[in-house]
C-alpha positions as CSV (number, residue, x, y, z in Angstrom):
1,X,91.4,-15.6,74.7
2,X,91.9,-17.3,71.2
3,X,88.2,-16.0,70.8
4,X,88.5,-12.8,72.2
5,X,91.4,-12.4,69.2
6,X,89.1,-13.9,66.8
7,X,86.4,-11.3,67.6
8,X,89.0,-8.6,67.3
9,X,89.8,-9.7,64.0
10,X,86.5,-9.7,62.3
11,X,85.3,-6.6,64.0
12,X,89.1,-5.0,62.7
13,X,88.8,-6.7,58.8
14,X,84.8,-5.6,59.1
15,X,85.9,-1.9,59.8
16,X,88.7,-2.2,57.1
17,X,86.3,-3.0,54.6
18,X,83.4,-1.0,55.5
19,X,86.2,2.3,55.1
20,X,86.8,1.1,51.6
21,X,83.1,0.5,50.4
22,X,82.2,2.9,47.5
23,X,79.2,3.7,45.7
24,X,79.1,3.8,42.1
25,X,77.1,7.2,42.4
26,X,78.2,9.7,44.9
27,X,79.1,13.5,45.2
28,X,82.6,13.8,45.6
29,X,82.4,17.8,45.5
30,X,84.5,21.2,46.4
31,X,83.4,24.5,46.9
32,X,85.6,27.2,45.4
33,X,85.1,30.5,46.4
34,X,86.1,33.7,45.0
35,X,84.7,36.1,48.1
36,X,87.6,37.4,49.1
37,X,90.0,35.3,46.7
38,X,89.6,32.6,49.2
39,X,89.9,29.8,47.0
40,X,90.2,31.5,43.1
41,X,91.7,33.7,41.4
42,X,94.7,33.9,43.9
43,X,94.3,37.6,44.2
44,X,92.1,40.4,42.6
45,X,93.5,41.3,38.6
46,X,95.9,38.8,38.1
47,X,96.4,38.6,34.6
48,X,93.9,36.0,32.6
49,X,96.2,33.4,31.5
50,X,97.7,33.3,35.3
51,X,93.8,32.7,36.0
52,X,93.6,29.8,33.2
53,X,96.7,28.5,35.0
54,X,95.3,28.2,38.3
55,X,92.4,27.1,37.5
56,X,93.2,24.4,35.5
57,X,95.8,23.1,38.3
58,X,93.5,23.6,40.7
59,X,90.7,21.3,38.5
60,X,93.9,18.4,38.0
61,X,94.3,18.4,41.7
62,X,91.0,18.1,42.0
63,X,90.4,15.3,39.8
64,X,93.2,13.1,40.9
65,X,91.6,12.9,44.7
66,X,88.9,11.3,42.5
67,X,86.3,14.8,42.5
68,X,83.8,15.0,40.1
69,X,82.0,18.2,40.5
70,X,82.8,21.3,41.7
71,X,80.8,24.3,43.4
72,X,82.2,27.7,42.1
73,X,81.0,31.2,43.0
74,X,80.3,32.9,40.4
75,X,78.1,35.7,42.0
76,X,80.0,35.9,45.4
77,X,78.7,40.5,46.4
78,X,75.8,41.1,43.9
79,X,78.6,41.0,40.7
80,X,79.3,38.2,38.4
81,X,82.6,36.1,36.8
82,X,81.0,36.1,33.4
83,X,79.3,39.1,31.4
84,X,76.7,40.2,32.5
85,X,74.3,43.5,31.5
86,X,72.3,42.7,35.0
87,X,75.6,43.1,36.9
88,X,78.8,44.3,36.7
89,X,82.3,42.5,36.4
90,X,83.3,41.6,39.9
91,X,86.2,42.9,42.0
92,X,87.8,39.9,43.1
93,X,88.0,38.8,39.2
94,X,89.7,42.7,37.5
95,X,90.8,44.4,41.2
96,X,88.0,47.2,39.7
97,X,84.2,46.5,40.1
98,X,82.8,46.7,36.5
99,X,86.4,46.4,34.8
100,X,86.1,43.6,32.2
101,X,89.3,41.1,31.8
102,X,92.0,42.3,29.8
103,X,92.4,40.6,27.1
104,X,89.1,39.7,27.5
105,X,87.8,36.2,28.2
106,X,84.7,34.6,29.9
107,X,85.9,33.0,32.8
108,X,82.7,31.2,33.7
109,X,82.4,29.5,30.1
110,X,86.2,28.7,30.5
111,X,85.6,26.8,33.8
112,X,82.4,24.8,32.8
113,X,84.7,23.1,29.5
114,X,87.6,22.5,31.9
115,X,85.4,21.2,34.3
116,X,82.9,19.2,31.4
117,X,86.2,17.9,29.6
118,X,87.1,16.1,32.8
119,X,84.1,14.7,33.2
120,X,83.2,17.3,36.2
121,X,79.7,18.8,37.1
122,X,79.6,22.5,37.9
123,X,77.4,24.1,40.4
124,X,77.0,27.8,39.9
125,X,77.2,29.1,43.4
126,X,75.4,32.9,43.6
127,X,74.8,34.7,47.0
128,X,71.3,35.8,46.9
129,X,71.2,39.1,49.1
130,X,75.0,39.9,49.8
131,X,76.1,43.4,48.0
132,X,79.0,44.2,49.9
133,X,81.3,41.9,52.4
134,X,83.6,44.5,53.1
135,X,82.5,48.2,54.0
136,X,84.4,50.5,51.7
137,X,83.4,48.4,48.5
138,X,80.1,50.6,48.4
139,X,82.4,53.7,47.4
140,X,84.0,51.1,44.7
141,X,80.7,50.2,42.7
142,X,80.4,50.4,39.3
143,X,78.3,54.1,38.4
144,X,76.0,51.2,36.2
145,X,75.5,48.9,39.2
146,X,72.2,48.6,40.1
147,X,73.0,50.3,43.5
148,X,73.1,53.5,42.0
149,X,70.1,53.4,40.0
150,X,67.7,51.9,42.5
151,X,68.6,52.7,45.9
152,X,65.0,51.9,47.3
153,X,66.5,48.1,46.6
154,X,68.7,48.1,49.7
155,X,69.3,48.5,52.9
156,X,72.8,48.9,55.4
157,X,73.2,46.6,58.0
158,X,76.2,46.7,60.5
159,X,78.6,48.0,58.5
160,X,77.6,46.4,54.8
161,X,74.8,46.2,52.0
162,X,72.1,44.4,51.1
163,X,69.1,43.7,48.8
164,X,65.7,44.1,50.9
165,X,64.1,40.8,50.7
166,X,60.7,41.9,51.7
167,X,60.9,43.9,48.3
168,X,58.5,42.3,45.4
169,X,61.6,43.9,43.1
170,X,64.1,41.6,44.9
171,X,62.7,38.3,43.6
172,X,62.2,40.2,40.4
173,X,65.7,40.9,40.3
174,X,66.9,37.7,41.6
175,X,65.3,35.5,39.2
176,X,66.5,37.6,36.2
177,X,69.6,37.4,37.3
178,X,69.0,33.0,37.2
179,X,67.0,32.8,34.3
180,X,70.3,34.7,32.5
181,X,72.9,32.4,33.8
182,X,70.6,29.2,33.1
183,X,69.7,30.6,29.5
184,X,73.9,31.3,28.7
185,X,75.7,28.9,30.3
186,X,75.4,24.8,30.5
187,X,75.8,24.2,34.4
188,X,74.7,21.3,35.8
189,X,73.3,22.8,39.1
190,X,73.0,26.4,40.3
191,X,73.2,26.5,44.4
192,X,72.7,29.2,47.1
193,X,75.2,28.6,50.6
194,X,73.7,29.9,53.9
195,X,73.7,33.5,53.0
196,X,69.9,34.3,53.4
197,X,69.4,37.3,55.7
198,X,72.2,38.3,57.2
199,X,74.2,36.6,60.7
200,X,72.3,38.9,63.6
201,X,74.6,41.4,64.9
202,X,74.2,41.4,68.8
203,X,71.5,44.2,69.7
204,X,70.8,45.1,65.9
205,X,67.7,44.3,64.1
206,X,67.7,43.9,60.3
207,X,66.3,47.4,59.0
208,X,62.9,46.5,57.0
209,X,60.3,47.6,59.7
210,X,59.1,49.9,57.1
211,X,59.4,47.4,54.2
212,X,56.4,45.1,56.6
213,X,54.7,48.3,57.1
214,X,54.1,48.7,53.8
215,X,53.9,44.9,52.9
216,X,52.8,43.0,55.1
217,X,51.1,40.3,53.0
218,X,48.7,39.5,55.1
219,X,51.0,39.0,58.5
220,X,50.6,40.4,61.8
221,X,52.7,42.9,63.0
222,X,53.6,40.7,65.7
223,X,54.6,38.0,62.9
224,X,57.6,39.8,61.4
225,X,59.5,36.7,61.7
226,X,57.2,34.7,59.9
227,X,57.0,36.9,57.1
228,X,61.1,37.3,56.5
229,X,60.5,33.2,56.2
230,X,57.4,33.8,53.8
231,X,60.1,36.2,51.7
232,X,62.8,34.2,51.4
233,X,60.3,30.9,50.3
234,X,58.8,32.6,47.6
235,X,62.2,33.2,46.3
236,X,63.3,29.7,46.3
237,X,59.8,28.6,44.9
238,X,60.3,31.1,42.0
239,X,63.8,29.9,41.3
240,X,62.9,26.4,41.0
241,X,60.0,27.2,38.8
242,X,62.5,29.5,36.5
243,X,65.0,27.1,36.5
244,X,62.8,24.2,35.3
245,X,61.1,26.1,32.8
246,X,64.5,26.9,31.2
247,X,66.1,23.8,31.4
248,X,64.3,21.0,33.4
249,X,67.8,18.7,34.1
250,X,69.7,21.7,35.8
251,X,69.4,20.8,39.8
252,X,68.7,23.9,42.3
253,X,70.6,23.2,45.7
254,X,71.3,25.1,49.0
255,X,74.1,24.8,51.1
256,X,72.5,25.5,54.9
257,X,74.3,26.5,58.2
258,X,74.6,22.9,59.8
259,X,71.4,23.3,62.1
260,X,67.8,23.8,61.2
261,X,66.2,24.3,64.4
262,X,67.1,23.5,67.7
263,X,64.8,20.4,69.6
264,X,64.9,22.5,72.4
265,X,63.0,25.2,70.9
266,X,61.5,23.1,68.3
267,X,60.3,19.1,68.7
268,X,61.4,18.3,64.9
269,X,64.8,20.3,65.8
270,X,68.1,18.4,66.2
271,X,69.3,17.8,69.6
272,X,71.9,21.0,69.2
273,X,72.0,24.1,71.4
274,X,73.8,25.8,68.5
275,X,73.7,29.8,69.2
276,X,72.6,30.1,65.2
277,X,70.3,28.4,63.4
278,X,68.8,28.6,60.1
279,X,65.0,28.9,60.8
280,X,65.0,31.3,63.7
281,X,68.0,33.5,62.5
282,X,68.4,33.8,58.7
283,X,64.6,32.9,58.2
284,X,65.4,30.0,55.2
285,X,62.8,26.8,56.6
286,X,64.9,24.5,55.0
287,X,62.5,21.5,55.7
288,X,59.7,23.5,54.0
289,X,61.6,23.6,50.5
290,X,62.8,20.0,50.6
291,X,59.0,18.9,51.6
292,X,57.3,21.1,48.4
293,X,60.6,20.3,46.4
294,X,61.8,23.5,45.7
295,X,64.8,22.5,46.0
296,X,66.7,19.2,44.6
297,X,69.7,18.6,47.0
298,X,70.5,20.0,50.2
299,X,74.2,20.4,51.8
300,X,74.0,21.0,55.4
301,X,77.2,22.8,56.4
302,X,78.4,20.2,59.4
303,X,81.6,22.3,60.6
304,X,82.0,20.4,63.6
305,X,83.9,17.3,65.0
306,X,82.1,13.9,66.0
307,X,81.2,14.6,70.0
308,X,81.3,18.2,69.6
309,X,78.6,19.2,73.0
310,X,76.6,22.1,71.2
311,X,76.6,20.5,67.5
312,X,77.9,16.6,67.5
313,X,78.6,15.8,63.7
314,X,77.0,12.1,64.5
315,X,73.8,13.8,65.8
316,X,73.9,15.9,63.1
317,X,74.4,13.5,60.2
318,X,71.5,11.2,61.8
319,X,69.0,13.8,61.9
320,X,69.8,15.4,58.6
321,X,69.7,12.0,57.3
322,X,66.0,11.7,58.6
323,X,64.6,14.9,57.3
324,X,65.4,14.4,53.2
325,X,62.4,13.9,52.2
326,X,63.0,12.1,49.4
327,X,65.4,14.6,48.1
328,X,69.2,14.0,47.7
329,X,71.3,14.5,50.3
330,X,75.7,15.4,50.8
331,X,77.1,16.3,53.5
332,X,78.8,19.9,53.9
333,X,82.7,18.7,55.5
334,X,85.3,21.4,56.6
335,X,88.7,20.6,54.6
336,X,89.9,24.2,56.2
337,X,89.7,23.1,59.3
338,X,92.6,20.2,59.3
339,X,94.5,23.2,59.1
340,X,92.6,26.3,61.2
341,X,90.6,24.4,64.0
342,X,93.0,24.1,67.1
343,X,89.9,21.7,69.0
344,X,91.9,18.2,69.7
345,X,90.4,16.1,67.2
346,X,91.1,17.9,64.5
347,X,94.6,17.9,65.5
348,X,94.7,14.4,66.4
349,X,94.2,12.2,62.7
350,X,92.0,12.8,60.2
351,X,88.9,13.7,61.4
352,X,87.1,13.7,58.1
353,X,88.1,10.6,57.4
354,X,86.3,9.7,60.9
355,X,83.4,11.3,59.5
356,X,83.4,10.2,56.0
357,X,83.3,6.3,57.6
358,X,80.1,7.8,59.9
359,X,78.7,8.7,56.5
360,X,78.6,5.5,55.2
361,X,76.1,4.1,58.1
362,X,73.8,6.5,56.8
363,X,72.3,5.6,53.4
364,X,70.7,8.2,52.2
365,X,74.3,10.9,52.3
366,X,75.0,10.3,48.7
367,X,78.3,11.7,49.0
368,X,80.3,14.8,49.8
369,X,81.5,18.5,49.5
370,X,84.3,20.0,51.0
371,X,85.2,23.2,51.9
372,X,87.1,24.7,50.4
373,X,89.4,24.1,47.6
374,X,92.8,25.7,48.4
375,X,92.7,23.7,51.4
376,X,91.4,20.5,50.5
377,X,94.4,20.5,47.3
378,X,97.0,20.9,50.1
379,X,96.3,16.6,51.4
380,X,96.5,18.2,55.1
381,X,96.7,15.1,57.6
382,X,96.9,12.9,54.6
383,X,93.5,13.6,53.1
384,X,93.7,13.9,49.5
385,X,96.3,9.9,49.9
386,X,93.3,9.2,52.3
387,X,90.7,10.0,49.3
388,X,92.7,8.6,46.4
389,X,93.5,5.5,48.3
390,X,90.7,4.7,50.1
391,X,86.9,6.6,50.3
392,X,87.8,7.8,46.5
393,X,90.1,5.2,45.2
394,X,87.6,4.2,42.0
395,X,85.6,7.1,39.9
396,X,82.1,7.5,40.7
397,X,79.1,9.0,38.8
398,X,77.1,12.0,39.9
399,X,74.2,10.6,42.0
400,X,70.4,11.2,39.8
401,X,68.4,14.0,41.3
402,X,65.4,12.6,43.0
403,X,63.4,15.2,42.2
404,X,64.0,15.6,38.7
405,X,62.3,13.3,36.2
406,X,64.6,12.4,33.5
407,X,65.4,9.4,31.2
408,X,68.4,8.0,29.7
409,X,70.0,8.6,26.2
410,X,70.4,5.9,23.6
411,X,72.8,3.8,24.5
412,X,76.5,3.8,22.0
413,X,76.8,1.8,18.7
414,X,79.2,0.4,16.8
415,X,81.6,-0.5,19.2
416,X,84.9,-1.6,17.8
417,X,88.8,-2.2,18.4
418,X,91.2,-0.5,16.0
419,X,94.6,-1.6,16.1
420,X,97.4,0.7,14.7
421,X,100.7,-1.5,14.7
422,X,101.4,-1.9,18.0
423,X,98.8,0.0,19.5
424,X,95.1,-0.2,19.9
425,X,91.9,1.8,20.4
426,X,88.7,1.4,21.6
427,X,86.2,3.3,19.6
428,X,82.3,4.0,19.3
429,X,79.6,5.8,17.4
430,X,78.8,9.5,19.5
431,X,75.2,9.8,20.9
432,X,73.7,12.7,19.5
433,X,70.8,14.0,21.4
434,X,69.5,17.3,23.1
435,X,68.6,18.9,25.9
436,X,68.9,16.8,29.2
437,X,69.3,13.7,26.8
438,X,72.5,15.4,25.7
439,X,75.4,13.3,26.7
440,X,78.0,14.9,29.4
441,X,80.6,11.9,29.0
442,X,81.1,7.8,28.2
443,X,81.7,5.2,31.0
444,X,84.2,2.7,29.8
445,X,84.0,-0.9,31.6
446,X,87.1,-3.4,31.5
447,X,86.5,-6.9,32.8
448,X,89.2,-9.6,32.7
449,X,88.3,-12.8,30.5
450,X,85.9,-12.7,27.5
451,X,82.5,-12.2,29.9
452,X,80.5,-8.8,31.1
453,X,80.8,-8.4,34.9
454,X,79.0,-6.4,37.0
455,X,78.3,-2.8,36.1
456,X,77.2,-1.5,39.4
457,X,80.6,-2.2,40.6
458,X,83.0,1.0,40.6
459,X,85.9,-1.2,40.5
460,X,85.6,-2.0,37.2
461,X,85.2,1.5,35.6
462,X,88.6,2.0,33.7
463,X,87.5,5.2,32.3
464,X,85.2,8.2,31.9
465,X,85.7,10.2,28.8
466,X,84.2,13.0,26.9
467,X,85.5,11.7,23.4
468,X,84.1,8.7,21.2
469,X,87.2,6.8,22.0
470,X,89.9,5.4,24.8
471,X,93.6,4.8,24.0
472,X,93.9,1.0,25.5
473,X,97.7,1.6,25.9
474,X,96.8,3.6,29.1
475,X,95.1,0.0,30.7
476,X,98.1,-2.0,29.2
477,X,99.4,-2.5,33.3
478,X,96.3,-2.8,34.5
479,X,94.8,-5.7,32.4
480,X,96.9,-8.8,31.2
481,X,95.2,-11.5,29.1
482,X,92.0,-11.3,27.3
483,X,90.2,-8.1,28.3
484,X,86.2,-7.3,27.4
485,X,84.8,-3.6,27.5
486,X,81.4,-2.2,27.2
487,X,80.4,1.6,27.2
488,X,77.6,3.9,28.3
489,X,76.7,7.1,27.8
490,X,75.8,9.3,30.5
491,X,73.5,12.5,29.9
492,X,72.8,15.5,31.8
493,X,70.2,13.9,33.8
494,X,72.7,12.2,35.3
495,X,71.1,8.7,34.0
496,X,73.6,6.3,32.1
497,X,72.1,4.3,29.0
498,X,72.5,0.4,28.4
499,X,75.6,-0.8,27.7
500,X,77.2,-1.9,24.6
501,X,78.0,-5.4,24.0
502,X,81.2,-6.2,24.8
503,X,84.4,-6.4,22.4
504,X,87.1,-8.3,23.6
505,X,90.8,-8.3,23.0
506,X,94.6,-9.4,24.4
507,X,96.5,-6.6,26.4
């Protein structure tokens, strides 16, 4: 009996621990969407100061469960949350398509300093195809979209609007719409969901027979499938290559519906029967573009609970864990459905907690996002107090893209304490460098006594900071005695330069 209890013990301090390991890189991400007004701004033409208000209390919530990078939509139906001359303002930003912000404000450069000054990365989410999402916003575009000027462009299916992707003018269109946002704006990533072609609608095939007629590019007509998959590769392979011309550190990632293929149909398939799956329905071969890297992370959208028959998260996980191909992998989690999904174990405790501990038996998930934000700031079941105390409890850096060769910055000088009566600052010469050497923010190290510790340890990051400097009144309760810090400087490659030497003094 006594080592029976024993057993129980170990295995119960073993699992206690294991819930609280944390990686000193990880994604801790959210999506935010504005489809809709799902997520931001809370409805269509809110005022913009009632837009920089949510926002920014949306980013602080954000922060505090220990995020550090969010996902926005910034292209959600073929318009755009910035200015554009491609595309017009959207609806779900003004409450009129084309109807600029009044006063007038760039809501996309307002979100990347928010984000940036708090030491977030930000992931502009576009929607490659999608023109409409509801059916009478075709009678509410813009006379200057591009609907009205090239009509050839799209096609209707069910009741909404899409660009052809068969069409050479697509891809056209689709990469000067990236090569625009990557020129303007300093995003860290620019990422597509799993809005390729359209979900089938039962007994409805997606109108381009006479868009193969007429361009068949070498495929049979009994290979229509096959080329739908050929369009929607070339489009990724341009991006990447338009991307990385631009700006060589900005990551290109896709956020897939949760299963490739199924085994059934398919020997490399996961061991799903799931009714959709990426390959065989929206034509986007997802293990294609992480095998020819033409794409740097992947987020497979795993909506369902752990034991789930048609789609079990742990299968799942596994098999997504096996198919990387060297490229970085997070895991897609469903915040909403604490709240929407009535299936017992998401009623029963936090079931992505459950999952989050799954994740860590699985080395290469570098981390998390969730979907999507006005759910995951509400802590339903205790998530957020799970995150913050817990999975999330010390910052984290942005994991390195794989894919992306990079190097690190010159690592801070001149590293000083400065003491101002009573209180005290920690100061340091700025990096100054460009392009992906540019630095996004300062890691700040405290160790207790007068030696360096161990900088792969999370636990000892007091601080990240996009100024030269750290007000050491803020560690005064966390430190007591004779306190040593180093710094490093972290650069849009992700990559974090040798530290300082240490300077010590008393808190």
């Amino acid at each position: 009996m006594k080592k029976l209890f024993s057993l129980i013990l170990v295995l119960t301090l073993t699992f206690s621990l294991s819930a609280q390991e944390q990686l000193k890189r990880e994604m801790r991400a959210v999506w935010i969407a504005t489809v809709a007004n799902i997520d931001w701004p809370s409805k269509p033409g809110i005022s913009p100061t009632q837009q920089r208000i949510e926002m920014r209390r949306m980013l602080d919530d954000m922060q505090r469960s220990g995020i550090n990078a969010i996902v926005i939509q910034i292209r959600p139906t073929a318009d755009s949350f910035y200015p554009s001359e491609l595309e017009p303002w959207s609806y779900y930003l003004t409450g009129r398509n084309g109807q600029r912000p009044v006063p007038y404000y760039d809501p996309l450069q307002m979100i990347i300093e928010e984000a940036h000054k708090r030491c977030m990365e930000v992931h502009g989410w576009i929607n490659p195809y999608r023109v409409t999402n509801v059916p009478n916003h075709i009678n509410k575009l813009d006379r200057n979209h591009l609907f009205h000027k090239n009509r050839k462009l799209f096609v209707k299916y069910g009741r909404n609007y899409y660009f052809d992707p068969g069409l050479d003018e697509t891809r056209e269109f689709l990469n000067k719409v990236v090569s625009d946002i990557i020129k303007r704006y300093d995003i860290d990533a620019l990422h597509f969901d799993d809005y390729f072609y359209p979900y089938p609608i039962a007994g409805s095939d997606f109108p381009d027979a006479e868009t193969f007629r007429r361009n068949p590019r070498g495929f049979a007509p009994n290979q229509k499938a096959d080329w739908r998959r050929n369009n929607v590769n070339m489009v990724i392979a341009e991006l990447q290559k338009t991307i990385k011309e631009l700006k060589p550190w900005v990551q290109f990632g896709v956020s897939p519906f949760g299963v490739w293929r199924n085994s059934y149909k398919d020997p490399r398939g996961s061991a799903t029967r799931a009714g959709v799956t990426n390959y065989d329905d929206l034509y986007a071969d997802i293990l294609k573009w992480l095998r020819d890297g033409d794409i740097d992370y992947v987020v497979p959208q795993l909506y369902w609970e752990i034991g789930k028959k048609v789609a079990d998260y742990e299968t799942l996980v596994k098999w997504w864990s096996e198919n990387t191909f060297g490229k970085n992998l997070y895991i897609g989690l469903y915040a909403s459905g604490l709240s929407v999904n009535r299936a017992p174990a998401w009623r029963n405790g936090n079931e992505l907690a459950r999952q989050l501990r799954m994740n860590q038996s699985h080395p290469k998930v570098e981390g998390a996002v969730y979907f999507s934000a006005k759910y995951f700031n509400r802590n339903i079941r205790g998530l957020n107090d799970t995150l913050r105390n817990n999975y999330y409890k010390y910052p984290a850096l942005q994991p390195i893209a794989k894919n992306i060769k990079g190097e690190a910055s010159a690592q801070p000088q001149n590293i000083r304490i400065v003491k101002d009566g009573k209180d005290a600052y920690l100061l340091w010469d700025a990096v100054n460098e460009d392009g992906g050497c540019k630095v996004r923010y300062y890691v700040v190290y405290g160790f207790k006594g007068k030696e360096v510790g161990d900088l792969n340890d999370p636990a000892n990051i007091v601080a990240l900071t996009t100024d030269s400097c750290l007000d050491l009144r803020e560690l005064d309760r966390k430190f007591k005695g004779r306190t040593t810090f180093v710094v490093t400087a972290v650069n849009r490659f992700k990559w974090e330069s040798k530290p300082t030497h240490g300077v010590s003094r008393k808190l």
